[in-house]
C-alpha positions as CSV (number, residue, x, y, z in Angstrom):
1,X,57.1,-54.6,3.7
2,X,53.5,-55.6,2.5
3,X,52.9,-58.6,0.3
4,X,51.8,-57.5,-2.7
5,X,49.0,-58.6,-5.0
6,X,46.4,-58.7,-6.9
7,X,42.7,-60.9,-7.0
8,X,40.1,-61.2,-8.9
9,X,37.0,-63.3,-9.7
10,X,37.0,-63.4,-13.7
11,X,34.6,-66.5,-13.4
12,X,32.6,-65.9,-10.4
13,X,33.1,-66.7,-6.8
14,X,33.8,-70.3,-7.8
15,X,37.3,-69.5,-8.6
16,X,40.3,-66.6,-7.8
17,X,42.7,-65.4,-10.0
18,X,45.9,-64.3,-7.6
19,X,49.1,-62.5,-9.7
20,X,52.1,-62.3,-7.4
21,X,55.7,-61.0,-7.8
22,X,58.2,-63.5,-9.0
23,X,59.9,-64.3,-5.9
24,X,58.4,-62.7,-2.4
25,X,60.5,-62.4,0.9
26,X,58.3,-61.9,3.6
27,X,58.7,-61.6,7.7
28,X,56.6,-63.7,10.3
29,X,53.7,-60.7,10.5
30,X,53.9,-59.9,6.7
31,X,53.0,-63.8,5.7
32,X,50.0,-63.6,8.3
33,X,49.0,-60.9,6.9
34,X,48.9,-62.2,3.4
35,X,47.1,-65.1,5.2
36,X,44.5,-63.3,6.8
37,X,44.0,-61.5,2.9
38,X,44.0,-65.4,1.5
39,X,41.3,-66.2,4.0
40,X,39.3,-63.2,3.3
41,X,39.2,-63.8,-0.3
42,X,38.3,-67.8,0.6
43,X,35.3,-66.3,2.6
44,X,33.9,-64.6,-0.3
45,X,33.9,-67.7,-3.1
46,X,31.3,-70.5,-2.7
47,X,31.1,-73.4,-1.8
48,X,31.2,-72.1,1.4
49,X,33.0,-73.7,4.3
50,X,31.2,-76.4,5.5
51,X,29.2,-75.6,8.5
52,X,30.8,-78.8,10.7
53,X,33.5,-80.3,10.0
54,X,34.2,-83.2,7.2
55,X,36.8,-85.5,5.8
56,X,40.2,-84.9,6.7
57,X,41.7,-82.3,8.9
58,X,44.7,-80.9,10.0
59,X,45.1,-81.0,13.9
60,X,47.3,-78.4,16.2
61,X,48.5,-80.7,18.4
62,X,48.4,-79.3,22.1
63,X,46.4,-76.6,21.2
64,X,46.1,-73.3,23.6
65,X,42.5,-72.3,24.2
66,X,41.1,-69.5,25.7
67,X,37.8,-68.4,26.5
68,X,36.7,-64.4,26.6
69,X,33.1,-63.1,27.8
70,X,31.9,-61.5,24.9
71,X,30.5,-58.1,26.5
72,X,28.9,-56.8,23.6
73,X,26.8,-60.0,21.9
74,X,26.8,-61.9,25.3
75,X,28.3,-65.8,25.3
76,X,31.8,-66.2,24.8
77,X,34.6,-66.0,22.9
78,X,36.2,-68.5,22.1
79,X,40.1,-68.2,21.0
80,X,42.2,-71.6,19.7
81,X,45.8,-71.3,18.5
82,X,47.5,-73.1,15.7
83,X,50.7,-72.7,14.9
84,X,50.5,-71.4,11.3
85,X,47.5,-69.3,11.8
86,X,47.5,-67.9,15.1
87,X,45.0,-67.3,17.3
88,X,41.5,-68.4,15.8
89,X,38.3,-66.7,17.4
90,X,34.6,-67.9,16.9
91,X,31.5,-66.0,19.2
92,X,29.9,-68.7,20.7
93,X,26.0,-67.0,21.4
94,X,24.9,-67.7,25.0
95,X,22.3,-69.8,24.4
96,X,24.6,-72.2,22.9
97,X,27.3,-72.0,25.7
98,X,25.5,-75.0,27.6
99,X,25.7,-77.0,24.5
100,X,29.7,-76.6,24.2
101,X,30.0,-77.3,27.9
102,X,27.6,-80.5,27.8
103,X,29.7,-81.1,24.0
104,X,33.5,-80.8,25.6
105,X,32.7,-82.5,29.1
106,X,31.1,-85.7,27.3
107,X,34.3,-85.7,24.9
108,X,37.0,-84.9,27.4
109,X,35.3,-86.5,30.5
110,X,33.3,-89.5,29.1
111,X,31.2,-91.8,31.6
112,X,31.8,-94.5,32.1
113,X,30.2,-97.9,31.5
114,X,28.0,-99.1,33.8
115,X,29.5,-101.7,36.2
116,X,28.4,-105.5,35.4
117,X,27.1,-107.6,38.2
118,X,28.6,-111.2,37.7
């Protein structure tokens, strides 16, 4: 059974207006689908999200990652799953693929410091 309910933007996209049912019983695939709705209306209302990443986060610990080739733009894509909202995908354009490689080797890999001649 589908989540239903209804949104609107009475003030603009500043805010959302969301009338649910009472009380809502909903299966694994029905909640991430109301997610998915939740995050569809969150793209649409400005501020936007901010374009890196600020203050406080929540982390998936031990997260799976997966990387596609992304036939029809070129570059990748790039796939990371948390365990509320599934599997997350961003495009990564080719030309920036050499930047995340340089990016995730310097943080997963760092060098190290120079050795000190006593």
């Amino acid at each position: 059974m589908k989540i239903e309910f209804q949104a609107s933007f009475p003030d603009g996209p500043e805010s959302v207006m969301i009338a649910l049912p009472p009380v809502v019983t909903a299966s694994a695939g029905e909640l991430s689908a109301f997610i998915d709705a939740l995050a569809a209306l969150r793209q649409a209302m400005v501020p936007v999200v901010a374009p890196e990443p600020t203050g406080t986060f929540e982390v998936a610990a031990n997260a799976g990652v997966a990387v596609i080739g992304d036939a029809v733009h070129g570059g990748v894509m790039l796939a990371v799953r948390h365990p509320g909202h599934g599997w997350v995908y961003g495009q990564v354009p080719a030309d920036n693929v050499p930047g995340l490689v340089q990016s995730l080797s310097q943080h997963a890999c760092p060098t190290p410091p120079p050795a000190v001649k006593h």
